[in-house]
C-alpha positions in Angstrom: -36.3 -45.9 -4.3 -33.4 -45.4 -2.5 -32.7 -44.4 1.1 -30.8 -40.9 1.1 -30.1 -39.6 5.0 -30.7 -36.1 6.0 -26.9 -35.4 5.9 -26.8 -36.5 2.0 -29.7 -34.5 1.1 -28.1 -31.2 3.1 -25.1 -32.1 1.2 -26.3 -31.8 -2.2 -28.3 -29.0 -1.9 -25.1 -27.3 0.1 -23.5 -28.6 -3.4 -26.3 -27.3 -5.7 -26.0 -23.7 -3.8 -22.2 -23.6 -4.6 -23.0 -25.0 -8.0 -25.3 -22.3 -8.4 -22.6 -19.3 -7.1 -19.9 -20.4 -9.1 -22.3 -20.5 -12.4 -23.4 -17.1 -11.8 -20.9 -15.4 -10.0 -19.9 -13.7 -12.4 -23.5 -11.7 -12.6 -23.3 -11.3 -8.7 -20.0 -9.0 -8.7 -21.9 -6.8 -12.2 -24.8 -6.3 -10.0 -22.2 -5.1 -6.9 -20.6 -3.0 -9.3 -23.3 -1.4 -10.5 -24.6 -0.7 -6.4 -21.0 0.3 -5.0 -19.6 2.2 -8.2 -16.7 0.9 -10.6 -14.0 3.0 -8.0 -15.2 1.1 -5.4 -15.7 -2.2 -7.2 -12.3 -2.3 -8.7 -10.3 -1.1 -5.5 -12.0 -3.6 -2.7 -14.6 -5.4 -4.0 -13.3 -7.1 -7.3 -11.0 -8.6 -5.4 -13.4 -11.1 -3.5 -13.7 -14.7 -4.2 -16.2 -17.4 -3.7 -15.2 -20.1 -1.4 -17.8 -22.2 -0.3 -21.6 -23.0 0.6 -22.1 -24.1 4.4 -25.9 -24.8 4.5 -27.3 -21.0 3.1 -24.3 -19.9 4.7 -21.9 -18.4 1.7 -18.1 -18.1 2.8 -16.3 -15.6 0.7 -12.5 -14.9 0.4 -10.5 -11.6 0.8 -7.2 -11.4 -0.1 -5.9 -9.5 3.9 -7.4 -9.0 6.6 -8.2 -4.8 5.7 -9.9 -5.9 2.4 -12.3 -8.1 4.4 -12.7 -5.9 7.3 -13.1 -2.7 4.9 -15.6 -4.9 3.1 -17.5 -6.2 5.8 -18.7 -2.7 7.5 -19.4 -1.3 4.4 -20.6 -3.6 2.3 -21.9 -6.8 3.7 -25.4 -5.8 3.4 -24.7 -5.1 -0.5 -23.2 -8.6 -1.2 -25.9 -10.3 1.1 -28.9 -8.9 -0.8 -27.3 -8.9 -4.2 -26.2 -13.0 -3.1 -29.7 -13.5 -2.1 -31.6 -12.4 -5.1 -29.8 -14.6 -7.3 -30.1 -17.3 -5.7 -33.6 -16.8 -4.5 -32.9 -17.8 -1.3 -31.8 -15.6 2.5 -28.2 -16.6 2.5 -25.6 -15.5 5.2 -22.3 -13.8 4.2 -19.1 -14.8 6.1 -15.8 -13.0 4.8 
């Protein structure tokens, strides 16, 4: 059996995570539509994208600096919990 180090294993399941994101993200931002309204959804949050997986911490991409703020005070908890039930796992958001 081969001898994998701590820092391989974190790295796959860091890959598996953003493996799992990207294959479903399309289901995350439905559910956040259907919590924050298709107004809402199609003026800030439709405009998010998935960058990466950092341990269960989820880095997301804004396209300026007031989408990201506007989305992180009134949203964050949203995309945390609707993040974290599809992946089954507590996850952090960073925007």
């Amino acid at each position: 059996m081969p001898h994998t180090s701590p820092l391989s294993h974190d790295t796959h399941c860091e890959s598996n995570l953003a493996l799992r994101l990207q294959s479903g993200w399309q289901q995350i931002m439905q559910a956040l539509e259907q919590k924050a309204g298709q107004a809402t959804y199609h003026s800030w949050l439709s405009r998010l994208s998935f960058g990466h997986a950092e341990g269960a911490d989820i880095i997301l991409h804004a396209p300026s600096r007031l989408v990201k703020e506007w989305i992180s005070s009134h949203h964050h908890a949203d995309l945390r919990a609707i993040i974290s039930q599809h992946l089954n796992q507590q996850v952090s958001i960073t925007l």
